[in-house]
N, C-alpha and C positions, 0 to 999 in steps of 0.2 A: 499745276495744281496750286491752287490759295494757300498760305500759310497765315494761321489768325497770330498774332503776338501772345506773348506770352502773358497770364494773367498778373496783374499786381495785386498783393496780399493772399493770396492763394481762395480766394473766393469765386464763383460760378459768375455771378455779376457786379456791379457794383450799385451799391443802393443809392435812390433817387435822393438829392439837394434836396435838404431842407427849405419849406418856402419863409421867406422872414413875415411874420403878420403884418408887419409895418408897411411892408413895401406892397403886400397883398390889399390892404385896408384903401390905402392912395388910389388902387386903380380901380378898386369899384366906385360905379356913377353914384351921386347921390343927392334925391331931392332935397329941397329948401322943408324946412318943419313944416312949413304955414302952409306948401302943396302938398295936399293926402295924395296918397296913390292912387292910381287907376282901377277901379273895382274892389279898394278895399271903404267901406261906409265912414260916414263921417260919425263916432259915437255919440254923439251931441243931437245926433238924428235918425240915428238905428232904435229899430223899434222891435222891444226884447219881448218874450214871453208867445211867442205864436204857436198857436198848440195844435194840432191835426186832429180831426173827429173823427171818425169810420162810422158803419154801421148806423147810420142816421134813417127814418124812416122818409119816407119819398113825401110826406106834408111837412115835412118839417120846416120850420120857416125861420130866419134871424132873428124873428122875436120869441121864440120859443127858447132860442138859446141865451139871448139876452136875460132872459126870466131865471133861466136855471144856473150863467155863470155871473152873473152881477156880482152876488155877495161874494163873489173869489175875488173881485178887484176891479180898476176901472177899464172897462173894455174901450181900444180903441176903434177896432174894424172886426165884422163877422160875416163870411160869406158861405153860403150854402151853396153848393157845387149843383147845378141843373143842365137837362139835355137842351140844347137848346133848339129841340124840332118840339117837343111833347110837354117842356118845361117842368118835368117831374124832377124831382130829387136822386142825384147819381148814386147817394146814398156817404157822401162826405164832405166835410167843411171845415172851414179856421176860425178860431178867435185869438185876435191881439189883443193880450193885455197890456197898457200902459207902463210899467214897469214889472216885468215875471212872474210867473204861474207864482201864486202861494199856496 
């Protein structure tokens, strides 16, 4: 039969080594500033304020919506969501505003 040794300190295990941050910090990779990450946007060219529309009626058209969100702000891009067999309205769509809903 096994015999375990006997414990030091009288405790059930012993608790896990501290990690030093220092020595943690050195072994993560790390890019150069000037290369962004993979899949994270460049902010200089992220394009903020996209807003989701529901409930849109099946004529609706990007100019209808251009009419009704202008005076919110300078819209970049607006797409009305259609089937593309029947060409009706899915009945939702986006508008990017150039800098966030106001």
């Amino acid at each position: 039969m096994l015999q375990r040794p006997p414990d030091e300190g009288g405790g059930s295990e012993a608790a896990p080594a501290a990690l030093d941050p220092a020595e943690t910090m050195q072994s993560t990779p790390r890019l150069p500033p000037e290369k962004p990450l993979r899949g994270v946007p460049d902010p200089s060219q992220t394009r903020e304020g996209k807003v989701f529309l529901g409930g849109l009626g099946p004529e609706m058209t990007p100019n209808d919506l251009t009419e009704y969100f202008g005076p919110m702000g300078t819209i970049v891009d607006i797409v009305v969501m259609r089937d593309k067999v029947s060409r009706n309205g899915r009945g939702f769509g986006f508008v990017t505003f150039q800098v966030g809903f106001r």
